[in-house]
C-alpha positions as CSV (number, residue, x, y, z in Angstrom):
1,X,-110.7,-8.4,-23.1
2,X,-114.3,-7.4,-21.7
3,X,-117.6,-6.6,-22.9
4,X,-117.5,-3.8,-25.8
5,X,-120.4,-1.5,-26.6
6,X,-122.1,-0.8,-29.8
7,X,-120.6,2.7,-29.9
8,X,-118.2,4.6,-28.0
9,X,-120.0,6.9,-25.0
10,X,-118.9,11.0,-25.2
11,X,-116.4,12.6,-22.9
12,X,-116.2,13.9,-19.4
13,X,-113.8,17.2,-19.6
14,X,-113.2,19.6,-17.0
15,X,-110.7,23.0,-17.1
16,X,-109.2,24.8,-13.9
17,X,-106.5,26.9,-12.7
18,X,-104.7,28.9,-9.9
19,X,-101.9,31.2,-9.8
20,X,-99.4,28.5,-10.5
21,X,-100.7,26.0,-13.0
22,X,-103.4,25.7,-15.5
23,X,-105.1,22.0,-15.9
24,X,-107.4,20.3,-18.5
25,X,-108.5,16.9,-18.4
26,X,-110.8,14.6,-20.0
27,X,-111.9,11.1,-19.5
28,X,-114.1,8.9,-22.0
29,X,-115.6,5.3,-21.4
30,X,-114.8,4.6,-25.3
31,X,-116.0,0.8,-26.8
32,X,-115.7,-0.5,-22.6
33,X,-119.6,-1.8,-21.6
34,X,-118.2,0.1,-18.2
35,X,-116.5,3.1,-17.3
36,X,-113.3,1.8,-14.5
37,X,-111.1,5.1,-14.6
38,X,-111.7,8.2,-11.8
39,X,-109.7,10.9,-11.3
40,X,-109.4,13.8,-8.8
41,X,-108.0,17.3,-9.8
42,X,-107.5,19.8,-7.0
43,X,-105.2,23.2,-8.3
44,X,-105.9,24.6,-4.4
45,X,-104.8,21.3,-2.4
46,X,-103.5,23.7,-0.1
47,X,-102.0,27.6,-0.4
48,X,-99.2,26.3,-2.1
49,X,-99.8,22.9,-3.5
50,X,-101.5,20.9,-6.3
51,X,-102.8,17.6,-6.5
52,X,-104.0,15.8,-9.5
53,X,-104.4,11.3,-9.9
54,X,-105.6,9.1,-12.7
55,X,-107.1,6.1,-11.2
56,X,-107.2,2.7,-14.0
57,X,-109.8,0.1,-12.1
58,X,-109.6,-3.0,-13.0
59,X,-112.6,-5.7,-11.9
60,X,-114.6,-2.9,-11.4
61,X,-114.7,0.6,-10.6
62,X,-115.0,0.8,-6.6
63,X,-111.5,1.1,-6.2
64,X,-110.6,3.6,-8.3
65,X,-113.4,5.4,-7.0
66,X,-112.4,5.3,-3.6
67,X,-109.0,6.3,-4.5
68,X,-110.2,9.1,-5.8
69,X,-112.6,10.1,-2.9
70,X,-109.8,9.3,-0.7
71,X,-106.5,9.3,-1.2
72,X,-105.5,13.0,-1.7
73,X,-107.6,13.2,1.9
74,X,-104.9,10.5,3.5
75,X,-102.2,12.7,2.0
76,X,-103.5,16.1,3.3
77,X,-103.9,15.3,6.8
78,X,-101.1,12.9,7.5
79,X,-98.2,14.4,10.1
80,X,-95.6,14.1,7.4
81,X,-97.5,16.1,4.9
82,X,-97.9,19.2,8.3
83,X,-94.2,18.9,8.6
84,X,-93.5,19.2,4.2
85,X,-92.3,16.0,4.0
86,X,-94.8,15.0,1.3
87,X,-93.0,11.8,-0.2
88,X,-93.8,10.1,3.1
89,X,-97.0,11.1,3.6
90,X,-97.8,9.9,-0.2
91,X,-96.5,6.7,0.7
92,X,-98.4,6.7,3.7
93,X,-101.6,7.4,1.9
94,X,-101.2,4.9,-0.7
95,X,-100.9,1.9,2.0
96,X,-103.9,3.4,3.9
97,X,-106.0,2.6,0.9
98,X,-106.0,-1.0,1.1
99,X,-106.0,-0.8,5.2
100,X,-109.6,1.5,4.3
101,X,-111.3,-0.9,2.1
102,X,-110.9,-3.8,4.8
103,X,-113.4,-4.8,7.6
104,X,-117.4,-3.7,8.0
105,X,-116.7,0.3,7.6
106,X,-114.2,-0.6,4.0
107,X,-117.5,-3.3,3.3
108,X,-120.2,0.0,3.5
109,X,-117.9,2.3,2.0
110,X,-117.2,0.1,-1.1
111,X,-120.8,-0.5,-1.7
112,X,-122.0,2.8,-1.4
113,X,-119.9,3.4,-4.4
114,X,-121.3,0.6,-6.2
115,X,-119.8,-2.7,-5.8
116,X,-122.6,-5.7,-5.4
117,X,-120.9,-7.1,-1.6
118,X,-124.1,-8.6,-0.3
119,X,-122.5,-11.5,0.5
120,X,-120.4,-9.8,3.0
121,X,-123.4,-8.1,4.5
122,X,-123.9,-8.5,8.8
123,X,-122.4,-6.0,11.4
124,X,-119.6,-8.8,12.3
125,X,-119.0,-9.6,9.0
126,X,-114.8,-10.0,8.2
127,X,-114.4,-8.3,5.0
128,X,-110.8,-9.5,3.6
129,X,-111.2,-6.3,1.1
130,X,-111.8,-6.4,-2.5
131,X,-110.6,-8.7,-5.0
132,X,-111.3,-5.7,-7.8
133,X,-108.1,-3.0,-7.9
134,X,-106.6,0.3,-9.2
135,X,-103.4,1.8,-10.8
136,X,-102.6,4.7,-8.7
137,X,-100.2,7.5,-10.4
138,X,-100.6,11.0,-8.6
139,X,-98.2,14.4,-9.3
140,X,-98.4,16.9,-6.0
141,X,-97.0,20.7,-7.2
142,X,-95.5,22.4,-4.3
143,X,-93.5,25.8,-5.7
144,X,-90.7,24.1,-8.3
145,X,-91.1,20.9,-6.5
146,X,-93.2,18.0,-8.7
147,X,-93.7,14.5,-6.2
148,X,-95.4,12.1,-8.6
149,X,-96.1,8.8,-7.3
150,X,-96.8,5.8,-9.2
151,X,-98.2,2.1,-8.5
152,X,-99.3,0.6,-12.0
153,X,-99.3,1.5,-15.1
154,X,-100.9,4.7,-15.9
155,X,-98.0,7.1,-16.6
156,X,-97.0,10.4,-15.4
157,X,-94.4,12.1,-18.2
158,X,-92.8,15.7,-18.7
159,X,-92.5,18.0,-21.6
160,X,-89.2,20.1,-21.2
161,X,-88.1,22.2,-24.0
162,X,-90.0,19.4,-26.0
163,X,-88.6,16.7,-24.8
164,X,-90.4,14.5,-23.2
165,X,-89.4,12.3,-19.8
166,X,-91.2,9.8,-18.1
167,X,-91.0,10.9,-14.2
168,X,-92.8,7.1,-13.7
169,X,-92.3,3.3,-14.4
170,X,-95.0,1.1,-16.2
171,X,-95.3,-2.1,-13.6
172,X,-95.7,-4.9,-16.0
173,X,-95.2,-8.3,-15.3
174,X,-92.2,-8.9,-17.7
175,X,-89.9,-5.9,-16.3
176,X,-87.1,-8.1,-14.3
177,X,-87.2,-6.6,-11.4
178,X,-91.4,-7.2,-11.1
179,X,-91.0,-11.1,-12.2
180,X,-88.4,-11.3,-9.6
181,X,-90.9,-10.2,-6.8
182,X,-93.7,-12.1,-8.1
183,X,-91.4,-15.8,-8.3
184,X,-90.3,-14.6,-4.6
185,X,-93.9,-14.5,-3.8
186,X,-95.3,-17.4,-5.3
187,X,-96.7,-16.3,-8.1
188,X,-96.7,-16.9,-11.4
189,X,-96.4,-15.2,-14.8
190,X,-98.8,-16.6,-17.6
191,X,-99.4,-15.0,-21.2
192,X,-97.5,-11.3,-19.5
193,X,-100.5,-11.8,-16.4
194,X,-99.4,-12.2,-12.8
195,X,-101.2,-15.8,-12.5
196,X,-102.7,-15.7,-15.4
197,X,-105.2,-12.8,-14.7
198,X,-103.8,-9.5,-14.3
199,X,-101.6,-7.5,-16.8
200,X,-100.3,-5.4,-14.5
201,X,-97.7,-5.8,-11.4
202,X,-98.2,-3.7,-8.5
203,X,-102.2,-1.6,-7.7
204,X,-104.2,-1.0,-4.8
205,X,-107.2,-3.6,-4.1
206,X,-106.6,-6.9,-5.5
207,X,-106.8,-8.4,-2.2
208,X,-107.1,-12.3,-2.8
209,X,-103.3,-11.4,-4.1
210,X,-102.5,-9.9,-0.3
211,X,-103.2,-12.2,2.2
212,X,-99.9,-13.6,3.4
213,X,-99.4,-11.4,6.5
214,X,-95.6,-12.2,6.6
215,X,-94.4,-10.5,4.3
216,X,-95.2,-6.7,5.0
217,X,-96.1,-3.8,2.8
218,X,-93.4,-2.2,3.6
219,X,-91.5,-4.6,1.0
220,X,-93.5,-3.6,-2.0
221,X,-92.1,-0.6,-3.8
222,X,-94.3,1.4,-6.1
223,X,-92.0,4.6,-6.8
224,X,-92.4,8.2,-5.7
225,X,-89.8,10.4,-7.7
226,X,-89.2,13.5,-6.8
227,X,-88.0,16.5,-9.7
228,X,-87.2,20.5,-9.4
229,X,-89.0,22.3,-12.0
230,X,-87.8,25.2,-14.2
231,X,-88.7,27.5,-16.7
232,X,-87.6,25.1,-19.7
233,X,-90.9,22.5,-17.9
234,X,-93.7,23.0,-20.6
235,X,-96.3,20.8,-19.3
236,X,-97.0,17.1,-17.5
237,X,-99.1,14.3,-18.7
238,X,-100.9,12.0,-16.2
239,X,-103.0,9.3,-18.3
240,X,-103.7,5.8,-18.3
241,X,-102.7,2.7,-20.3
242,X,-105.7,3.6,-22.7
243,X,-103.6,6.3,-23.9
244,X,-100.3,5.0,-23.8
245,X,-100.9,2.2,-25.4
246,X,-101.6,3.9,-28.6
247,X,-99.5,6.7,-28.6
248,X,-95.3,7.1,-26.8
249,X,-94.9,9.7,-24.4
250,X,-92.7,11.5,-27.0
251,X,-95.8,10.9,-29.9
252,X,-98.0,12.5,-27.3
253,X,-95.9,15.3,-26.2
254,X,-95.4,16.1,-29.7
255,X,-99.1,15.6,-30.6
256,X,-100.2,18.4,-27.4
257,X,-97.9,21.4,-28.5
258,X,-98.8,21.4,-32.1
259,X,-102.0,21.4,-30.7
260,X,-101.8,24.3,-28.4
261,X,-100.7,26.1,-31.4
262,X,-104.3,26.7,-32.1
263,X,-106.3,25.5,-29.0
264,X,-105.6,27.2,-25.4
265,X,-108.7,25.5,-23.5
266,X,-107.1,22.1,-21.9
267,X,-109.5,20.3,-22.0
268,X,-110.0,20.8,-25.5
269,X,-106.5,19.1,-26.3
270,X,-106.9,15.9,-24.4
271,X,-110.3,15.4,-25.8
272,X,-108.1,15.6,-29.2
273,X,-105.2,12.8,-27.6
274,X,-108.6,10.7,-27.2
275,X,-110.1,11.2,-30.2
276,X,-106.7,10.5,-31.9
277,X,-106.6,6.9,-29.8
278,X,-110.0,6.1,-29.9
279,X,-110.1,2.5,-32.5
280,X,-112.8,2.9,-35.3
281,X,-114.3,-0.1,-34.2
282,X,-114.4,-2.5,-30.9
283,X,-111.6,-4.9,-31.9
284,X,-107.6,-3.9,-30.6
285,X,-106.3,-1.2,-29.4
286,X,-108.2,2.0,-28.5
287,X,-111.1,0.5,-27.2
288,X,-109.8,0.9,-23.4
289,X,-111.4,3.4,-21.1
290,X,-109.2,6.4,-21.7
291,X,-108.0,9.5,-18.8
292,X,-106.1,11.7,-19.6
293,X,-105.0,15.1,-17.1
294,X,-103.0,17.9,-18.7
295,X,-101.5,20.3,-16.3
296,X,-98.9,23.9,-17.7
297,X,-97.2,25.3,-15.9
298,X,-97.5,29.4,-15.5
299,X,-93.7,31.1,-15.6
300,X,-91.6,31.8,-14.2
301,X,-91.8,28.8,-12.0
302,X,-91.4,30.4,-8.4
303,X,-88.2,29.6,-6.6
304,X,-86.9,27.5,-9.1
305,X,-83.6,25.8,-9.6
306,X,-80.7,27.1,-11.4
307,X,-80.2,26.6,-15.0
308,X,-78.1,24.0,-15.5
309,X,-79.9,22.1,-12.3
310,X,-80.7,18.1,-13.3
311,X,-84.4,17.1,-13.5
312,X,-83.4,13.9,-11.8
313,X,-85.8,12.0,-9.2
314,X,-85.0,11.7,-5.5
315,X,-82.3,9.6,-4.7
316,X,-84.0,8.6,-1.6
317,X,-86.0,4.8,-1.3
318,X,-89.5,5.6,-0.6
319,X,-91.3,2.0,-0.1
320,X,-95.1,3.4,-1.1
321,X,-98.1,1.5,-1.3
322,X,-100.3,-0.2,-3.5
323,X,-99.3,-4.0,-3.3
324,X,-97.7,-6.0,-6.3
325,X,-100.8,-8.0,-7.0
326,X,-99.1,-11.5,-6.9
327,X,-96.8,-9.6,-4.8
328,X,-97.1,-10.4,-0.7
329,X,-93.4,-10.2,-0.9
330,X,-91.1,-7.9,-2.9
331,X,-87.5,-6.9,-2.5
332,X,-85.5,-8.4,0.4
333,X,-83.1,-6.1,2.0
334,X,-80.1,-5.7,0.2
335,X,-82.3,-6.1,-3.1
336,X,-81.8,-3.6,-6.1
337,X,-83.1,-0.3,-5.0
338,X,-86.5,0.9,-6.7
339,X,-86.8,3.3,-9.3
340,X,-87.6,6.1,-7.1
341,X,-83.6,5.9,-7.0
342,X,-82.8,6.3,-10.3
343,X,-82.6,8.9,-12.8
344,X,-85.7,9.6,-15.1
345,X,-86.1,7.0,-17.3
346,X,-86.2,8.4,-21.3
347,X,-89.3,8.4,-23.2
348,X,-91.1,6.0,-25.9
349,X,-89.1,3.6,-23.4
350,X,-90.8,3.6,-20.0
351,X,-88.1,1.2,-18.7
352,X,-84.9,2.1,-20.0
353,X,-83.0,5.3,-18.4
354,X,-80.9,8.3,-19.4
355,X,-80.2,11.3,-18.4
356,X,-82.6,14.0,-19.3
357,X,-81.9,17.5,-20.8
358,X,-80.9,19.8,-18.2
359,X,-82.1,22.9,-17.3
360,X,-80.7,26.2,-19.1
361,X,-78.9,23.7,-21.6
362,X,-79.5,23.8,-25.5
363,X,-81.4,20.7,-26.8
């Protein structure tokens, strides 16, 4: 769907590192008449931490650019991030995003950035938000400890010892538990779009899908996992559906290392994963916007766990932000728990589970 141009647009790439991780990324426009993807990359998010997001607009790029302007910001200075708790404070963040983009100051902000709002314009103006949104998946290294947050379906995944493991769930209207919400709310699923529109089930923006005020955020569940790292960890992926939808987490993991065999820069290797999607021509798939963030890891990983420790995600239920579009309701208490509770699901699969390789253990 969209507007394609007559030839694909060249690449964005950046490379960075710190004492703990080295990062490469790339992002490319491709065959789209308009670039929707942002990202933020920060290897210093504070003395111990790193932060890196792909952002996947869709409607437009405001919101994805905001995200990227100001989500890791929400994350930094909320309480629970001062007190380590940084699953909360992600959570925290990602609901703050649609609270931002409301009212006259959300109205200025958002055009700034580009959106035309004019019709919005007038210092008592009510600004509802905007109908435009964003997949939101974000991975914060802290020491061995990986949070990786996800609303959407840009994908965060793992290479350990090869293997590869998605740490997040692709939010599509056909997984059960997403048509389930979306019936509850109202909506309706036509063609694999939440009312016909939208491919995806759960962003930030998309506020025409948010407006019933009884049913609180709180009840939408996009996933925050949380994994100890180890010295079998090789590398994570963070990269939108332009990616993934030409190549499985496991083609892609296999495609980086025998490319690092003979290219160390970074950003040298994703520009490679794009080329390798990029379509010939503007007709199927390939033609998407495409971001893609590469981060190693430097060993040993400091105070990691013991071999044989599980890469499995945090058993706690972390409601986070970024609203089902079609969504106003979500799980009811007593409901299935999310799959921030689960273990990691496999790869090529993005919705099935297993149980990963373990630390220490022979593949």
């Amino acid at each position: 769907m969209g507007i394609y141009l007559s030839s694909p647009t060249e690449k964005f790439s950046e490379d960075g590192e710190n004492v703990r991780v080295i990062y490469g990324l790339s992002s490319m426009q491709g065959w789209r008449a308009a670039m929707e993807d942002a990202h933020a990359a920060i290897t210093d998010f504070d003395a111990s931490t790193s932060f890196f997001g792909v952002y996947d607009g869709h409607g437009g790029k405001v919101v994805a650019k905001f995200c990227a302007k100001y989500l890791h910001q929400q994350v930094l200075k909320h309480e629970a991030y001062l007190q380590g708790d940084i699953g909360t404070a992600i959570q925290k963040a990602f609901f703050r995003m649609d609270e931002m983009m409301c009212g006259q100051r959300g109205w200025r902000e958002l055009a700034a950035l580009g959106d035309r709002l004019n019709k919005f314009r007038g210092p008592h103006s009510y600004f509802p938000g905007p109908t435009s949104g964003c997949t939101a998946n974000v991975a914060i290294m802290r020491e061995n400890q990986l949070i990786v947050a996800n609303a959407g379906d840009s994908r965060c995944v793992i290479s350990r010892k090869g293997q590869a493991y998605n740490l997040s769930r692709d939010h599509k209207p056909d997984l059960e538990v997403e048509r389930e919400r979306i019936l509850k709310a109202g909506g309706f699923i036509h063609a694999g779009r939440v009312n016909g529109s939208l491919n995806l089930a759960r962003a930030i923006g998309d506020m025409e899908f948010k407006q019933n005020k009884f049913l609180p955020a709180e009840k939408q569940n996009p996933d925050i996992n949380i994994v100890d790292l180890c010295d079998d960890d090789d590398f994570i992926v963070l990269a939108c559906d332009g990616v993934w939808d030409c190549m499985s987490s496991q083609q892609l993991v296999d495609f980086i290392h025998e490319q690092l065999k003979s290219e160390s820069k970074l950003s040298a290797v994703c520009e490679r994963v794009l080329d390798r999607c990029l379509a010939p021509t503007a007709g199927g798939e390939g033609c998407d916007n495409m971001t893609m963030i590469l981060v190693q890891f430097k060993k040993p990983i400091l105070s990691g766990s013991s071999p044989g420790d599980e890469p499995s995600a945090s058993s706690e239920k972390l409601p986070a932000s970024g609203a089902s579009p079609g969504d106003e309701s979500s799980a009811s208490p007593g409901d299935e728990p999310s799959a921030s509770s689960e273990k990691l699901p496999a790869s090529v699969d993005v919705n099935a589970e297993s149980k990963p390789v373990e630390c220490g253990s022979s593949s």
